[in-house]
C-alpha positions as CSV (number, residue, x, y, z in Angstrom):
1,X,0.0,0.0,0.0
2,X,3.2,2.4,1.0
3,X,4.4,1.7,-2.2
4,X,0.9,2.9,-4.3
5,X,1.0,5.5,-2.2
6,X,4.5,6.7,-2.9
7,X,4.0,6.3,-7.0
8,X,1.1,8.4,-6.6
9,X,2.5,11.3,-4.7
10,X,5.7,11.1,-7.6
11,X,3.5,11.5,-10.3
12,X,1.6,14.6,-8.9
13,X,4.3,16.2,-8.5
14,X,6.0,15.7,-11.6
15,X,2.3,16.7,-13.2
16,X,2.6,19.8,-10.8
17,X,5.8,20.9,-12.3
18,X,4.6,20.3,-16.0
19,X,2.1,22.5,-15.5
20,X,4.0,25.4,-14.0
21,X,4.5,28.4,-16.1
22,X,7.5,29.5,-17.3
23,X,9.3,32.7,-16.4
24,X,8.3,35.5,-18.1
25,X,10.8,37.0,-20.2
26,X,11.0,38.9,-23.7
27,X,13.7,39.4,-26.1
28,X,14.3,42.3,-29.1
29,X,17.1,42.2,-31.4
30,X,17.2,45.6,-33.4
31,X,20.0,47.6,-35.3
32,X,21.0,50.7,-34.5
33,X,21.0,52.8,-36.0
34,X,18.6,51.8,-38.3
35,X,18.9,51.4,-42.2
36,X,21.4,50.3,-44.6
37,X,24.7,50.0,-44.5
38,X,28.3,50.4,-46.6
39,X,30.8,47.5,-46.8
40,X,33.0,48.1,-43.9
41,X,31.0,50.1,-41.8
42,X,30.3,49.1,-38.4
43,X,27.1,49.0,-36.5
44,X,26.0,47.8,-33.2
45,X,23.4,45.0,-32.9
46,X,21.3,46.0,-29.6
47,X,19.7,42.9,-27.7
48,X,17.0,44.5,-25.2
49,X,16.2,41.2,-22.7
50,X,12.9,42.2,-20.1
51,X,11.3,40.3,-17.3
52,X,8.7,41.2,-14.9
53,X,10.5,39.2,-12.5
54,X,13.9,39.9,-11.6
55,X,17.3,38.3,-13.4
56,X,19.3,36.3,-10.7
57,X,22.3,37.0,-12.7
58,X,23.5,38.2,-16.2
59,X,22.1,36.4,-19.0
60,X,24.5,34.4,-21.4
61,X,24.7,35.7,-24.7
62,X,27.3,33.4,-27.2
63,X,29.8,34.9,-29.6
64,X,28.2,34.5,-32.9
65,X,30.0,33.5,-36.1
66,X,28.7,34.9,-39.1
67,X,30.2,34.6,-43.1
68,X,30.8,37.7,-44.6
69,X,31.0,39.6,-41.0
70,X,32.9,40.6,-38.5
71,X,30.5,39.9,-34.7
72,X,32.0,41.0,-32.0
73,X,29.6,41.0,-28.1
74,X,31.1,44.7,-27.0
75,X,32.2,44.7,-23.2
76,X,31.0,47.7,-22.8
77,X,29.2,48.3,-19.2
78,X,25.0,47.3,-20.2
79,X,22.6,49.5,-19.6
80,X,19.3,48.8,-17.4
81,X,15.7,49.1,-19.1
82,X,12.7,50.0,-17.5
83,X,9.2,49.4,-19.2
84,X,5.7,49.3,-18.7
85,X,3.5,46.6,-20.6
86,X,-0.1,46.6,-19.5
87,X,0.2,47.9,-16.4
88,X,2.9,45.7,-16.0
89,X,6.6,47.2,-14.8
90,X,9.2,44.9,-16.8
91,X,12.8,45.3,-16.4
92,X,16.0,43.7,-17.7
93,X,19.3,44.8,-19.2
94,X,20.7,45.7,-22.9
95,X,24.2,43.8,-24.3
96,X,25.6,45.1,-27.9
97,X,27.0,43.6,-30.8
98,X,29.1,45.1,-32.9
99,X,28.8,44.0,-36.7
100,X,31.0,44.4,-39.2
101,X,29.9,43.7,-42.8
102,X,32.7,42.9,-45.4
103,X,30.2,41.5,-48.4
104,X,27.7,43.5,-50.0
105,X,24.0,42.4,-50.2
106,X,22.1,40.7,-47.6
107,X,24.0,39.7,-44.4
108,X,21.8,37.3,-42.2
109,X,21.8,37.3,-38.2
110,X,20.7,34.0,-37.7
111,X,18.1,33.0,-34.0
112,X,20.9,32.2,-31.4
113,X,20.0,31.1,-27.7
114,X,19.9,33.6,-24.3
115,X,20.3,31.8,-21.4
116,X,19.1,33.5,-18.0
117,X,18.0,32.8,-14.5
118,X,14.9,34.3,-13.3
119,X,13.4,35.1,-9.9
120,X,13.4,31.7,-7.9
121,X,13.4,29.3,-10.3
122,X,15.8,26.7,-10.1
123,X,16.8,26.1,-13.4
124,X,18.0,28.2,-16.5
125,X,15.5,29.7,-18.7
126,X,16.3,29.5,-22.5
127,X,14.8,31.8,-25.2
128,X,15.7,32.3,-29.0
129,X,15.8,35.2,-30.5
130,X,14.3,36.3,-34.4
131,X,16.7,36.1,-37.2
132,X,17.9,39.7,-38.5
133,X,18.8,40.9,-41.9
134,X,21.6,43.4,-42.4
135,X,21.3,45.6,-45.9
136,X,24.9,46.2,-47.3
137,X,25.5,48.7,-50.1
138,X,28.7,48.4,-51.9
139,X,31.9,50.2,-50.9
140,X,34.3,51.3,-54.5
141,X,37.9,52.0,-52.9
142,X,40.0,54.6,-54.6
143,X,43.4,53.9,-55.9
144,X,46.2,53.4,-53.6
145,X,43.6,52.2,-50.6
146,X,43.6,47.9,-50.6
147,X,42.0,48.2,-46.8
148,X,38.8,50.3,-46.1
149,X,38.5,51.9,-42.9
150,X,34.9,53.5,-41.9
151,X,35.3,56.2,-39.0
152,X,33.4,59.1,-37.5
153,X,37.3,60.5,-36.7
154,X,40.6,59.2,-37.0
155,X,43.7,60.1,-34.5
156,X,47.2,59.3,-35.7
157,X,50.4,60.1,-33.1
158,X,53.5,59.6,-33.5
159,X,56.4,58.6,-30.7
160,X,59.6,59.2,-31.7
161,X,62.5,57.8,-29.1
162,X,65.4,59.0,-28.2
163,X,63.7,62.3,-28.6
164,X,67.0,64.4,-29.5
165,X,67.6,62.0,-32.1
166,X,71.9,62.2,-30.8
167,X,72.4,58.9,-32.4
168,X,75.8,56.6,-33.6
169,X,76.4,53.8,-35.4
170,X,75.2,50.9,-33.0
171,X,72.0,52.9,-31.6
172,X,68.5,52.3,-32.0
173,X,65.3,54.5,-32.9
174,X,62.2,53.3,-31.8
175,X,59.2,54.8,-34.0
176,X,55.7,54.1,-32.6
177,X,52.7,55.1,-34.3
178,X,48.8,54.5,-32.4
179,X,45.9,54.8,-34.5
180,X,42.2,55.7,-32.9
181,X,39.0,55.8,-34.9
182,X,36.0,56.4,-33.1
183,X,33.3,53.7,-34.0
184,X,35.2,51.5,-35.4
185,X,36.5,48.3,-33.3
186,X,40.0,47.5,-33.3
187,X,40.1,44.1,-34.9
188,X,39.1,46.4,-37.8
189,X,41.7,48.9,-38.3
190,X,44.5,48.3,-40.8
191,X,48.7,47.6,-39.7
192,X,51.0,50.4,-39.7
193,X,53.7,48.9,-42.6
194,X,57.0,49.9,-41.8
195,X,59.6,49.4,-45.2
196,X,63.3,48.5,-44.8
197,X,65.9,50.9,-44.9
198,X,69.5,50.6,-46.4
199,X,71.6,50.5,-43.2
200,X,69.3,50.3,-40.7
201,X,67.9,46.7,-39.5
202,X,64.5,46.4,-38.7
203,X,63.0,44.9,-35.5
204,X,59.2,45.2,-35.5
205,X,57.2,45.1,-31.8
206,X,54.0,43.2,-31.3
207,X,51.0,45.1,-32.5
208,X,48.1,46.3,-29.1
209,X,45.1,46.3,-30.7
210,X,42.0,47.3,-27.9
211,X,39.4,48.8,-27.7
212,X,37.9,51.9,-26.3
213,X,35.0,52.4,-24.0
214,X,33.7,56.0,-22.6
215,X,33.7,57.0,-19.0
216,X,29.8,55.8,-18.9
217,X,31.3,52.3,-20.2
218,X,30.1,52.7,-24.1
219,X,32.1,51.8,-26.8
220,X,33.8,54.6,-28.4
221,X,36.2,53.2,-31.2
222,X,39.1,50.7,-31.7
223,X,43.1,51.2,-30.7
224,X,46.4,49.8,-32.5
225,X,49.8,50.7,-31.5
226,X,52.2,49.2,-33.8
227,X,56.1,49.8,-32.9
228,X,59.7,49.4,-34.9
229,X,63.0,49.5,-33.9
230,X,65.7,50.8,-36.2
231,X,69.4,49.3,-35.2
232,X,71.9,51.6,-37.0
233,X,74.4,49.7,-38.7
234,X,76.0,53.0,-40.7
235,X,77.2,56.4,-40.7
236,X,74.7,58.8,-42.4
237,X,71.6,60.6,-43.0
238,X,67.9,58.7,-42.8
239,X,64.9,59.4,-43.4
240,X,61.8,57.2,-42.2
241,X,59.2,57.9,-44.3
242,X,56.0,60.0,-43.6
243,X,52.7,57.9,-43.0
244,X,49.3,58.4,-45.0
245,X,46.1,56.4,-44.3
246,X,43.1,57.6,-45.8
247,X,39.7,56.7,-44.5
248,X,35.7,57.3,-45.4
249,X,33.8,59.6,-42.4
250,X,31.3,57.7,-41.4
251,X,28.7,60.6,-41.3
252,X,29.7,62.4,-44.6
253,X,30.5,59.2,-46.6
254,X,33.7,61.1,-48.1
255,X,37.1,60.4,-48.0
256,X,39.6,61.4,-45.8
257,X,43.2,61.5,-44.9
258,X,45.6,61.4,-42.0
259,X,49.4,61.5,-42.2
260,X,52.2,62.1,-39.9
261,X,55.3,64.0,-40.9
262,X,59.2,62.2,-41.9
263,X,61.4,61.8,-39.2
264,X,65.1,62.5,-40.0
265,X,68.4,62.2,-38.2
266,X,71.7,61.9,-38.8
267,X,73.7,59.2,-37.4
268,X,77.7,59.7,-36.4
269,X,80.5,57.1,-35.8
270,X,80.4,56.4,-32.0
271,X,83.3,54.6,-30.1
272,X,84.0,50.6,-30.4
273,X,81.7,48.4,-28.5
274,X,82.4,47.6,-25.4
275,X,82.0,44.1,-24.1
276,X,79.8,43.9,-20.9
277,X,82.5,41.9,-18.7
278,X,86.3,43.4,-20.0
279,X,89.2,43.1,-17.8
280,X,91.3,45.9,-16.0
281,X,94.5,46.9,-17.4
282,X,94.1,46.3,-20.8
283,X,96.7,49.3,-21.7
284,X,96.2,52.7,-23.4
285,X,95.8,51.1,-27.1
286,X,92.1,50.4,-27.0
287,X,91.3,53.4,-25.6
288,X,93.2,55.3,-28.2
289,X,91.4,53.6,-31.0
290,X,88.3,54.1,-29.4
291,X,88.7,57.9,-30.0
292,X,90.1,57.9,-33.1
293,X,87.6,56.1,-34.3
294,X,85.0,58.3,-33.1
295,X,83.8,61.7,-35.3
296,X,86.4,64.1,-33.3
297,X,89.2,61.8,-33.8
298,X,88.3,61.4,-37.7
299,X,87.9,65.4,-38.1
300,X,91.2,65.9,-36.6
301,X,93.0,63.2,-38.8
302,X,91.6,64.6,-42.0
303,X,92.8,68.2,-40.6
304,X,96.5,67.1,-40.1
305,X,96.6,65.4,-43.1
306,X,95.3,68.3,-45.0
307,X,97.6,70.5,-43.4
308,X,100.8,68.1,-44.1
309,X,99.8,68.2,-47.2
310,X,99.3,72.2,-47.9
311,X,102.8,72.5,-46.1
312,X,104.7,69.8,-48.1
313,X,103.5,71.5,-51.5
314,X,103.0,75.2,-50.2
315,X,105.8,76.9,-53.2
316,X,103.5,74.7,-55.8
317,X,100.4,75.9,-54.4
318,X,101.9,79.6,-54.2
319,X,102.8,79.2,-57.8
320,X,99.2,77.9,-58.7
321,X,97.3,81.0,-56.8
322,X,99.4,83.0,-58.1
323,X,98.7,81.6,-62.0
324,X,95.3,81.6,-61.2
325,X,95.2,85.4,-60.2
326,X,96.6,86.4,-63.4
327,X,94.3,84.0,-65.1
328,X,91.2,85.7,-63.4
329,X,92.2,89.5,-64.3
330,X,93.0,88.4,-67.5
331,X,89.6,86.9,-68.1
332,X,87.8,90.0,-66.1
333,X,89.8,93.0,-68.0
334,X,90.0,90.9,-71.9
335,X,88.0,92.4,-74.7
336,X,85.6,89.8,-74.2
337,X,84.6,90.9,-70.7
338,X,84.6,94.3,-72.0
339,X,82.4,93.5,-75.1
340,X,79.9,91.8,-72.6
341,X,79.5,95.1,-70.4
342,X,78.9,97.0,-73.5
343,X,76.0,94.1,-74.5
344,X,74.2,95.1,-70.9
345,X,74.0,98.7,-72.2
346,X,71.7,97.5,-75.1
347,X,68.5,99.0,-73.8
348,X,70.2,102.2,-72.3
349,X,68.2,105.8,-72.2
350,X,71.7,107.5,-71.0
351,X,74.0,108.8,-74.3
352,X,76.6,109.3,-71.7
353,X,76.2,105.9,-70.2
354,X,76.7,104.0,-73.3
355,X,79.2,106.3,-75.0
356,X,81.5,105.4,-71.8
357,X,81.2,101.8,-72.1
358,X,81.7,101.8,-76.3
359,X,85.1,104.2,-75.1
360,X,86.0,101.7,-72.6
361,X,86.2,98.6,-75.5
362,X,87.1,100.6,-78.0
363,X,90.3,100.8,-75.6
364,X,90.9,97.6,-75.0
365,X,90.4,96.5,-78.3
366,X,93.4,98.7,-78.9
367,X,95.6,96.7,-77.0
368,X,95.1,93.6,-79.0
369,X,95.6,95.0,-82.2
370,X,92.1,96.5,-83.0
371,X,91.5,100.6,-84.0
372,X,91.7,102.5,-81.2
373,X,88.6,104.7,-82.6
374,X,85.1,104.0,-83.3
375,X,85.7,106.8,-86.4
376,X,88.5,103.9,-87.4
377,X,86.2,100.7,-86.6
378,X,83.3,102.7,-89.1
379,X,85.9,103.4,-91.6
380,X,87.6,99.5,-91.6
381,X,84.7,97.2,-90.3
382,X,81.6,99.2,-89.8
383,X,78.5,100.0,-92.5
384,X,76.7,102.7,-93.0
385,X,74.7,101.9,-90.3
386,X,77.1,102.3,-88.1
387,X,78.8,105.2,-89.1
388,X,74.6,107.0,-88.6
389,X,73.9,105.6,-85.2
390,X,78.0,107.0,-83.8
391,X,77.1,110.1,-85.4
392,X,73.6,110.5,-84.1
393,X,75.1,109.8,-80.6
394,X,78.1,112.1,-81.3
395,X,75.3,114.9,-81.4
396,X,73.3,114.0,-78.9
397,X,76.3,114.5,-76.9
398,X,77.9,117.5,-78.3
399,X,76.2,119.3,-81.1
400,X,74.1,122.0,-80.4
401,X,71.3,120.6,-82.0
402,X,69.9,116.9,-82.3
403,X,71.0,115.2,-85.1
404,X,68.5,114.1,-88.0
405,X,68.9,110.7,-86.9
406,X,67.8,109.7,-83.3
407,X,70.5,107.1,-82.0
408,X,69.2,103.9,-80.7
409,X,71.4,101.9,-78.1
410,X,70.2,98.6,-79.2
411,X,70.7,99.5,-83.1
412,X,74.6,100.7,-82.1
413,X,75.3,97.5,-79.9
414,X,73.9,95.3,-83.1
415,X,76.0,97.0,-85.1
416,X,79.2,97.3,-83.3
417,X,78.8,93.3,-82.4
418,X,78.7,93.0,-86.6
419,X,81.9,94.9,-86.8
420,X,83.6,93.3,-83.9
421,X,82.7,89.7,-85.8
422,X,84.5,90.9,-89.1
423,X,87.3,92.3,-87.1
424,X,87.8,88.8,-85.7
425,X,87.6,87.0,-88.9
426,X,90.3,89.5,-90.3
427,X,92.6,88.5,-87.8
428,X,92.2,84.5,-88.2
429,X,92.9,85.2,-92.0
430,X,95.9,87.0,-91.1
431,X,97.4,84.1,-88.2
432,X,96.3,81.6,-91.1
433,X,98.2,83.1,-93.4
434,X,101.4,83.4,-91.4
435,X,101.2,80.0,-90.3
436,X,101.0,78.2,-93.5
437,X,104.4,77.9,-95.2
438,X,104.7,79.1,-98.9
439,X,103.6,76.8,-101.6
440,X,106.9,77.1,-104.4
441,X,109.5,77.6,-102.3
442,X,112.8,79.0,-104.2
């Protein structure tokens, strides 16, 4: 009869617990903001989870794995909801995706599972969620940009140690460059590449990629700090490159850009390495070619060497400045010079101006043979153009009245520098003819 009695009382209860409701708890999945998207532009996924009860603990949300997305559950702080449904208060809390799309089209959210426990019920309450489709417009890159980046702003620094940049062969430069776009996670934003560079040796640091949550626990963007360390294996100058990254504003849709400025330094022979354990007494030798080997040591080498060398050959180098003196007045004070002073005058207002410098070639044209005259230069190698525009000047400067002719300084340059070319090709008929030897000799 116990036993009856005990099967009964089993089954009740078992039929008792069947019947029991179930918690009461409701679940919205919306995007926000809403409307459609561009390939690479991240949006948060807002999953609003309500009770009229109360939530024991947090409820379990999975990390969701979607093709042609990038899902991420944000740790940012959730905020707590409030609602009334038929007179009903409900409350609950609010997690966030953030979403990613890297395809165009439509990108589905599939149902997925929330686990919670509710008021004072034993065990875990399970709900599913409705699916979700993403609209995805179609993101055309412009030439040069392989990675698109989608921000509302962008924040490039750059860290530059040692900063007074007093370097020698054998020291290193570290270059550090962190990237922050706001709204954008970090998984998201593209590596800093740093190139090689002939004679320094490149050791890159581990990229920190986080991200970045406001004082009120949001998410407010994505972080990456990428580092390199430049070993300087030569003497020289360097140059590490600027850095450019362009990127689309999120609000306007346009593109922008971001760039930090070259860095440049000059590296300098420093001493010998020293070896970390070195023994006492070693003598005065490695000092010494420590410091010769260093830039002051160098400097002063070159300067004794140069000076052994100016005092071994000082009477040839005396002779040298003093043939190159002679050669310079030479060239400054030859007909040529004094030809090319009298071509400046060619647009001169002044009768007096360029009557002085025709005087002052006609002079030196005397001294290499020439006529000492202009009257003499009209008469042997000048036209009748000539002989009008010296005598047009001529009264301008002396006769009473103005000559018929009004003198031109460009006409009586052009005409002198026709004179001046027969004159030369008179005297290369004369050196040819007392060079060549007669042709019947007696």
């Amino acid at each position: 009869m116990k036993t009856w009695l005990i099967c009964i009382l089993l089954m009740l209860s078992v039929w008792a617990r069947a019947d029991a409701p179930e918690p009461p708890i409701r679940v919205r999945v919306y995007q926000d903001p809403a409307g459609e998207l561009v390939q690479g532009e991240t949006a948060r996924i807002k999953v609003d989870m309500l009770t009229s009860d109360f939530f024991i603990d947090a409820p379990v949300l999975p990390q969701l794995h979607v093709d042609g997305a990038y899902l991420s559950l944000s740790d940012e702080t959730p905020p707590h909801l409030v609602e009334n449904v038929d007179g009903v208060s409900w409350s609950g809390v609010t997690r966030t995706y953030l979403v990613t799309p890297l395809v165009s089209g439509s990108v589905e959210i599939p149902a997925f599972d929330i686990t919670a426990h509710i008021g004072a019920a034993s065990a875990p309450v399970s709900v599913s969620t409705t699916p979700l489709t993403l609209q995805v417009q179609a993101l055309t890159l412009p030439s040069g940009v392989t990675e698109a980046l989608i921000a509302s702003a962008v924040t490039l620094t750059q860290t530059i140690t040692p900063g007074n940049l007093a370097l020698h062969v054998g020291d290193s430069v570290t270059r550090r460059i962190e990237i922050i776009a706001n709204g954008t996670p970090a998984m998201m934003l593209p590596p800093t590449v740093f190139g090689p560079i002939e004679g320094l040796t490149l050791y890159p640091s581990p990229s920190v990629v986080r991200d970045i949550v406001g004082n009120q626990g949001g998410f407010v963007g994505g972080g990456r700090i990428d580092s390199v360390s430049y070993v300087i294996q030569q003497r020289g100058r360097y140059t590490l490159p600027a850095i450019t990254l362009r990127w689309m504003d999120s609000q306007t849709h346009r593109w922008r850009e971001s760039s930090l400025p070259a860095v440049r330094f000059h590296a300098w022979w420093g001493p010998l390495a020293k070896p970390r354990f070195s023994l006492p007494g070693q003598g005065a030798m490695p000092t010494l070619l420590s410091w010769l080997s260093s830039d002051v040591g160098i400097a002063l080498l070159m300067l004794a060497v140069i000076s052994g060398f100016a005092w071994r050959f000082r009477e040839w180098l005396a002779r040298w400045r003093d043939r190159f003196r002679r050669w310079r007045y030479r060239r400054r004070h030859s007909e040529r010079a004094a030809f090319g002073a009298l071509r400046h005058q060619r647009h001169a207002s002044s009768a007096l101006t360029l009557y002085a410098a025709i005087d002052a070639w006609a002079r030196r044209c005397a001294e290499d043979g020439g006529p000492t005259t202009i009257d003499q230069w009209c008469l042997h190698y000048g036209d009748a153009r000539l002989r009008e525009q010296w005598v047009a000047l001529q009264g301008a400067l002396y006769a009473p009245t103005p000559a018929s002719t009004a003198w031109s300084a460009t006409a009586m340059v052009d005409t002198l520098a026709s004179a001046r070319q027969r004159w030369k090709h008179s005297l290369q008929s004369r050196r040819r003819k007392a060079v060549l030897p007669p042709l019947n000799p007696a």
